[in-house]
N, C-alpha and C positions, 0 to 999 in steps of 0.2 A: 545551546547550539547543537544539541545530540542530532538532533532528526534531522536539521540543513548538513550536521558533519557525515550522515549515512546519507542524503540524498549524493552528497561529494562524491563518496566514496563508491556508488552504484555507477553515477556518470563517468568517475575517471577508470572505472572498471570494463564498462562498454566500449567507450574511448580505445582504452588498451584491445580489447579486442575488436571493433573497426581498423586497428594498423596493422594487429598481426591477424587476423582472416576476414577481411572485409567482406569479402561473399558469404559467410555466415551469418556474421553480425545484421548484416541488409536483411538475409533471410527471416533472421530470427526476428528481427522490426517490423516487418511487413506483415508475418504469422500476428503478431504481440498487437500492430495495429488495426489489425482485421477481426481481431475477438474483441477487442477492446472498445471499438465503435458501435454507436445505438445501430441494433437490430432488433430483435424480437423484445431484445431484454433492454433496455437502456443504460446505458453508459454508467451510469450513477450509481445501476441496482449492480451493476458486475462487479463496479468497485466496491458496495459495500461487502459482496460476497469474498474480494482480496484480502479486504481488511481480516473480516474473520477466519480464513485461509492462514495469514500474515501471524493473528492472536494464536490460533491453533498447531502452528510448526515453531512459533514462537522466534521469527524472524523478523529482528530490525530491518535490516533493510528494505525489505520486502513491504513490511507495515510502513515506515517512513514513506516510500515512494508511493503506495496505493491510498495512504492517508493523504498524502495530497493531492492526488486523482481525485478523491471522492471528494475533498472538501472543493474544488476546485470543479468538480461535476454539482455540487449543489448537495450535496449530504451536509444533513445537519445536525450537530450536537448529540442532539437524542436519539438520531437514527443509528451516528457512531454505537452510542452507550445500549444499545440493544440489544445491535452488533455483538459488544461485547458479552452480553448475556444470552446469547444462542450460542458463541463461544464457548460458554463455561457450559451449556448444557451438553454440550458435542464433545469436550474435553477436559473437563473437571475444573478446580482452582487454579491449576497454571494457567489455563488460558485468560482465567478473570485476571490472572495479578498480571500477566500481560498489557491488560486493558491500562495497567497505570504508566507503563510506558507509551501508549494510545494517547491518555489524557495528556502527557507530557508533551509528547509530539504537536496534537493539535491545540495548545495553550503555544507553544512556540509558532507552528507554522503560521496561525490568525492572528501574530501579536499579542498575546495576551501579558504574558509574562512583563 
């Protein structure tokens, strides 16, 4: 349950801040939902580009939530594990060994485990 206890923990984070600056948090949803929509790039290629963003600052959270954007926009398996290795070419071996918390993630979010 790593990657559903970080998606928790992003939601009850947001949460927290919707009560105490709602006019931020709106704002900040609105920005978040307006890059985040197909436009020139489609949905699917911006989340791959989170993921590897996510592998490269080496950010759970960030990877949990945009890993299930992507799987959830239609990324696939192999498109993830590519991901990964344009990763490691932009960041060296942290960002691959990143990738096994990737594989984690999405072995949990599709069921697999």
């Amino acid at each position: 349950m790593e990657a559903q206890g970080r998606l928790k923990e992003v939601q009850d984070l947001f949460e927290s801040i919707l009560k105490q600056k709602g006019d931020v948090a709106k704002n900040y949803s609105q920005l978040v939902e307006s890059i985040l929509k197909d436009g020139t790039i489609p949905q699917k290629y911006k989340e791959l580009m989170f993921v590897a963003l996510s592998l490269t600052k080496k950010c759970e959270w960030c990877l949990s939530y945009h890993l299930k954007l992507a799987i959830e926009s239609g990324a696939t398996y192999e498109e993830l594990i590519e991901v990964a290795f344009v990763s490691f070419l932009m960041d060296g071996s942290p960002a691959l060994m990143e990738a096994v918390k990737m594989n984690d993630f999405y072995n949990e979010l599709k069921g697999v485990r």
